[in-house]
N, C-alpha and C positions, 0 to 999 in steps of 0.2 A: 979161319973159321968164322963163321958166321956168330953173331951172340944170338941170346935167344930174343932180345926187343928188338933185333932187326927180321927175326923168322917173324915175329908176332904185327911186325909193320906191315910183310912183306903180304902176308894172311890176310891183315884186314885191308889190303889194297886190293886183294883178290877176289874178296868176299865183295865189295864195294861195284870192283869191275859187275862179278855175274851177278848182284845185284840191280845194278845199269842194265845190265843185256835182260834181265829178265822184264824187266818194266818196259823197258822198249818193246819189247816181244808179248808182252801182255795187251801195252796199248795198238799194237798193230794187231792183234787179234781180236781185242774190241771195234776199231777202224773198221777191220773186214765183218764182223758180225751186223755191224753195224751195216752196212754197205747191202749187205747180203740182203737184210730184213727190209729194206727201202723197196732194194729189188722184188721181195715176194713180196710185198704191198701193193708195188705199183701195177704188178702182174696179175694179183686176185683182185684191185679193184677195174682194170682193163675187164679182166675176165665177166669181174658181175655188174661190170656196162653192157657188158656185152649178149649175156642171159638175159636181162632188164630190158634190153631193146627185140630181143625172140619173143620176149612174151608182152610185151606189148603191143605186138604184131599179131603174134596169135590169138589176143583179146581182141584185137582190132577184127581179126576176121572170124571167130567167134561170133564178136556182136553183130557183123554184116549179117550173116547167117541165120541169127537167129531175128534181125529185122525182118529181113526176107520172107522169113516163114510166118511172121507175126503179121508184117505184110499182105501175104497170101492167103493167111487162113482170115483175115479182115476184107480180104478184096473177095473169096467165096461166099462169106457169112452176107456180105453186102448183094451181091447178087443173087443168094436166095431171100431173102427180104423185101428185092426189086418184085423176083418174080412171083412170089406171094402178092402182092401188094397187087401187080398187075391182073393177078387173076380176080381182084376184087374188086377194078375200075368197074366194069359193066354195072355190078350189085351197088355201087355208091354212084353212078350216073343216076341209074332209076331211081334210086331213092331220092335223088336229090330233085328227080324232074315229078317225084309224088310230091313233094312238099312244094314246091314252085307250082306247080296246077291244084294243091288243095289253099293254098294261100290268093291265088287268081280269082 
């Protein structure tokens, strides 16, 4: 027969074991948690490189876009200006050749 300080050895040797087993098994599941979270970091910051570089394209051609047009409504604007302007060469000839014959 067994006494009871060797049932009580026998106990806290066991207790001791699945104690061991459990801390190992805790730290291996901090390990993988761990592991895990690198992983989904490294994979959403990949990801919002990757958004970051769409949309700085899409700004990019955006702004082409709207130069373009700013462009365009500046190369319009410019050319009715010219042709105003042209339709008032004759009217600022003669005036200028009144003043050049009343100064003569």
């Amino acid at each position: 027969m067994t006494s009871i300080m060797e049932r009580i050895a026998e106990a806290e040797t066991r207790a001791d074991a699945i104690l061991e087993e459990a801390n190992r098994a805790a730290r291996e599941l901090v390990a993988k948690a761990r592991t895990e979270a690198d992983e989904t970091i490294a994979a959403e910051a990949e990801q919002a490189r990757r958004n970051t570089a769409e949309m700085l394209l899409q700004a990019q051609t955006d702004g082409e876009a709207i130069a373009a047009e700013v462009t365009q409504k500046a190369r319009t604007e410019t050319e009715r200006q010219i042709t105003a302007a042209e339709r008032h060469v004759p009217e600022a000839i003669a005036y200028l050749m009144e003043r050049i014959e009343a100064t003569v």
